[in-house]
C-alpha positions in Angstrom: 0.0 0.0 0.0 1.2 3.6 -0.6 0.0 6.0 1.1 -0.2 9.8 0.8 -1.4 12.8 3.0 -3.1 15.5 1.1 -3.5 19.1 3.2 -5.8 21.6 2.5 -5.5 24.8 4.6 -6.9 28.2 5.2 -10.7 27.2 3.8 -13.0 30.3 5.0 -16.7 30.7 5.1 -19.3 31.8 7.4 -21.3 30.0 9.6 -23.5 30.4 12.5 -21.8 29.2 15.9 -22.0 30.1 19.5 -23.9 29.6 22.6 -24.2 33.6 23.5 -27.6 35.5 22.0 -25.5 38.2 20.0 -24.2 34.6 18.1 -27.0 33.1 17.4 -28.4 35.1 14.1 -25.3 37.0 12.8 -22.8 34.4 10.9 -19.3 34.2 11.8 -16.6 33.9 9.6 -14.5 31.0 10.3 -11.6 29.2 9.0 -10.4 25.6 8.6 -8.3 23.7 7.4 -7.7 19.4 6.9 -5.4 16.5 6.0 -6.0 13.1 5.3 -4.2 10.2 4.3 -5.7 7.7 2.1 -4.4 4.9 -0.3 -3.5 6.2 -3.6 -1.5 3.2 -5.1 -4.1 2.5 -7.5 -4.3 6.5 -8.3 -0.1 6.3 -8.8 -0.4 3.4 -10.9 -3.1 4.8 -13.4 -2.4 8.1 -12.8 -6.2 8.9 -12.7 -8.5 11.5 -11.0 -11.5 8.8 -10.7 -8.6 6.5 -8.3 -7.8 9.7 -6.3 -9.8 11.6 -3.7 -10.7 14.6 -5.3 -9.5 16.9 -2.3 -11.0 20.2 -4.5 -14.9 18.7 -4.7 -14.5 17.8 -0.3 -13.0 20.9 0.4 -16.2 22.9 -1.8 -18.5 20.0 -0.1 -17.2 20.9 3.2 -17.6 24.7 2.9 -21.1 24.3 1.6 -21.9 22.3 4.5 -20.4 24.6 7.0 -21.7 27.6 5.7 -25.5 25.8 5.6 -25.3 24.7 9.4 -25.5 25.8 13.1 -23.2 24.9 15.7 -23.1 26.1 19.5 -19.3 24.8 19.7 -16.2 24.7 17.7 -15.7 21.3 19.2 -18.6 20.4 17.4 -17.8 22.0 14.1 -14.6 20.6 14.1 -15.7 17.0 14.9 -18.8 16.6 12.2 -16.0 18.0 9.5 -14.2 15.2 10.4 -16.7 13.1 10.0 -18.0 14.1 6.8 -13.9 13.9 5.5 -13.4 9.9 6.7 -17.3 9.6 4.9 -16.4 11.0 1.7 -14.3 7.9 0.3 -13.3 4.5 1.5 -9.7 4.9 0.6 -9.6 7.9 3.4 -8.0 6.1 6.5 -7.5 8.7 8.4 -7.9 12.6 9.0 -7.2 15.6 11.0 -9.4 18.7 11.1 -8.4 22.6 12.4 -11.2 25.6 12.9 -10.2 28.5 14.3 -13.6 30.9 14.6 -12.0 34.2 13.9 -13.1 37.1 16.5 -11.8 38.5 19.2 -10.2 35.5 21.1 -9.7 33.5 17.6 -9.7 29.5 19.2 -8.5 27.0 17.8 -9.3 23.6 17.9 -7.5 20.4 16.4 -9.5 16.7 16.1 -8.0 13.9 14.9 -9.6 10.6 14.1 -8.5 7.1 12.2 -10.9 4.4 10.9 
């Protein structure tokens, strides 16, 4: 098996998140950021797209979904886009998320989770 790890960083969209009333209509702008590793033998060998994971259609899918959800915690955002990255293709074994909601105090918060 070869594998690789393809990053993506710096992703920004808006989003509704927070737990305080002043958060809870006005989106937020946000940013995040992912890696995964996944087999990509077959990809090498053929040197083909449809073998690959297509990191530029996730990372448009994952801003959509970002952008068209709540969320009262960055724990939370950071965790379902994690989720939605090791559901995206079988070959992903593994993947590691960042969001940093970008006000005042700017967190950030890292998840990482293997199949």
């Amino acid at each position: 098996m070869v594998s690789a790890r393809i990053s993506v960083n710096k992703i920004l969209c808006e989003t509704i998140i927070g737990i305080y009333p002043d958060e809870l209509y006005e989106k937020q702008k946000v940013e995040f950021g992912f890696s995964f590793e996944y087999d990509c033998e077959q990809a090498i060998s053929e040197d083909s797209i449809d073998k690959a994971v297509d990191y530029a259609v996730l990372a448009e899918d994952l801003k959509i979904f970002v952008s068209s959800r709540k969320f009262n915690l960055l724990e939370t955002l950071t965790a379902k886009i994690t989720e939605k990255i090791l559901a995206f293709s079988p070959k992903i074994t593994s993947a590691k998320v960042y969001c940093i909601k970008l006000n005042a105090l700017s967190p950030r918060v890292e998840i990482e989770w293997k199949k």
